[in-house]
C-alpha positions in Angstrom: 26.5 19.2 10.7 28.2 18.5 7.8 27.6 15.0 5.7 30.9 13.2 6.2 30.2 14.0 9.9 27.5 12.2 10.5 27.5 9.0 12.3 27.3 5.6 10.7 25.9 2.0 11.3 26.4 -0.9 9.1 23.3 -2.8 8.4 22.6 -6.6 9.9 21.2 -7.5 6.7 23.1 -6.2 3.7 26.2 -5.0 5.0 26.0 -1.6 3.3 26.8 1.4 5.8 24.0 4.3 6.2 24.1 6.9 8.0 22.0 9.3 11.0 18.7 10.8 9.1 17.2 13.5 10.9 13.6 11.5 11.3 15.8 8.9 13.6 17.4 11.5 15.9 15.3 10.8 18.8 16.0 6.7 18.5 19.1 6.2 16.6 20.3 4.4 19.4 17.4 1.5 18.6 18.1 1.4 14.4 19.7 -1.2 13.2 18.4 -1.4 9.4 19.1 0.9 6.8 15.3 0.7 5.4 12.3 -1.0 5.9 13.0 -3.6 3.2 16.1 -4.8 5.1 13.8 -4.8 8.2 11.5 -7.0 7.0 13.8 -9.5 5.3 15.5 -10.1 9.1 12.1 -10.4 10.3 11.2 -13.1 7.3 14.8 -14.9 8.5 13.6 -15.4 12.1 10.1 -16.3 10.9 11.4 -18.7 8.7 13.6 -20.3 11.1 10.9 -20.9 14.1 9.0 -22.7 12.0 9.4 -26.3 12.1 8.9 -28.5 9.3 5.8 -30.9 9.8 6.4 -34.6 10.5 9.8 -34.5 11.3 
């Protein structure tokens, strides 16, 4: 398959668009970041918004 064939997803977290790699063929269906750094800055996001400030 040729490059500009590929699929593409934009990711959550920085808005760039990536596309298939062959190491998420099986679950491309479940990615939604375009590396592990965006990954972990959407988890920090939701971790940082559970937490509740104390004595308020």
């Amino acid at each position: 398959m040729k490059k500009e064939h590929l699929p593409t997803k934009t990711c959550p977290v920085c808005n760039r668009p990536f596309s298939w790699r062959k190491k998420w063929e099986k679950n491309w269906e479940n990615v939604k970041y375009c590396s592990k750094k965006c990954g972990s800055l959407a988890r920090q996001k939701v971790r940082l918004k559970d937490e509740k400030p104390d004595g308020f």
